[in-house]
matplotlib code that plots the C-alpha trace (Angstrom):
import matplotlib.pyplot as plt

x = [-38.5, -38.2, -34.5, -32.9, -30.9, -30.9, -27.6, -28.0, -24.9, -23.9, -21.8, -18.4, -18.9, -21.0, -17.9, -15.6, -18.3, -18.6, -22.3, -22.1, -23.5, -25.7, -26.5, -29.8, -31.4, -31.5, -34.7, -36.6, -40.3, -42.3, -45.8, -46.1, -48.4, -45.7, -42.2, -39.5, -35.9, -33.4, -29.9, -27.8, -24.0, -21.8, -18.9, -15.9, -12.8, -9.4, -10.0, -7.4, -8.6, -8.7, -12.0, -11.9, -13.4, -11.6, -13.3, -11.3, -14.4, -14.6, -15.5, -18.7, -17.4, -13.8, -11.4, -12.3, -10.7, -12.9, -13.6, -14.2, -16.7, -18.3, -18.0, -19.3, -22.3, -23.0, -22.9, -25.2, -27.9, -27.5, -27.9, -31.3, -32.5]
y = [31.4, 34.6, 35.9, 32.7, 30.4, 26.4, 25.1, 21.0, 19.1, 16.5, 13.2, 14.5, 16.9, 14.1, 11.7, 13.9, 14.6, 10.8, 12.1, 15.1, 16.4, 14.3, 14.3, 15.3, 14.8, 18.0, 19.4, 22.8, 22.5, 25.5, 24.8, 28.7, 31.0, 33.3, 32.7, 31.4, 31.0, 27.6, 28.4, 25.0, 25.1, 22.5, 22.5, 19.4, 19.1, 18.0, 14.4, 13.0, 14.2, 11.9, 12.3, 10.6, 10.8, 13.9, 13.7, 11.0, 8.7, 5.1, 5.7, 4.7, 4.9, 3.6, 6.3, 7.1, 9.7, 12.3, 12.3, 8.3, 8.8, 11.4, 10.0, 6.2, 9.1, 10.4, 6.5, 5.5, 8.4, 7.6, 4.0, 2.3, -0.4]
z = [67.1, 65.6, 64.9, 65.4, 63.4, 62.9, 62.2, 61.2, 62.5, 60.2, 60.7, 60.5, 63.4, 65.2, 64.6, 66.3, 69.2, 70.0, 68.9, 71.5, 68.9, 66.9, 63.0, 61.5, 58.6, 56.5, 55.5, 55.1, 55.6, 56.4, 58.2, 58.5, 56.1, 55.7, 53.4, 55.0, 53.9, 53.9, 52.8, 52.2, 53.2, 53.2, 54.6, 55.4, 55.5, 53.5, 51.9, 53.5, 57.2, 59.4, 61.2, 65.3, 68.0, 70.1, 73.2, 75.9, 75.9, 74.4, 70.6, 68.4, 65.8, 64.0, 62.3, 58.8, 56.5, 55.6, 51.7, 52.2, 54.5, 52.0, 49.1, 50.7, 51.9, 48.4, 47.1, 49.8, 48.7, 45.1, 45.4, 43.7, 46.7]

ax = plt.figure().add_subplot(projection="3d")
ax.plot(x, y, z, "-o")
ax.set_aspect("equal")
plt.show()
């Protein structure tokens, strides 16, 4: 839509959500015949965060401090199968 904005929620903020708000994979593809424009921004926390679910539901997922989870993420993507 023209004007808009996407903003791509990644795990951290999906974590807290008790996937409220659920991760997606980041890509920029343009189908269109005119230029289009994907800015990257990444953004997290201290390391030692301790990232939980804050809503008063049952949790998906177990507690995890932030710069593990990120750096297990960056080992994950880097990894040969």
């Amino acid at each position: 839509m023209p004007g808009t904005i996407v903003v791509n929620v990644g795990d951290i903020l999906a974590r807290w959500s008790n996937d409220t708000f659920k991760s997606t994979v980041h890509r920029a593809v343009n189908d269109e015949a005119h230029d289009r424009y994907a800015i990257a921004f990444f953004r997290c926390c201290n390391y030692d965060t301790v990232v939980e679910n804050l809503l008063d539901t049952t949790s998906k997922y177990p507690p995890v401090l932030a710069g593990e989870h990120m750096q297990a993420r960056i080992e994950d993507a880097n990894t040969v199968p």
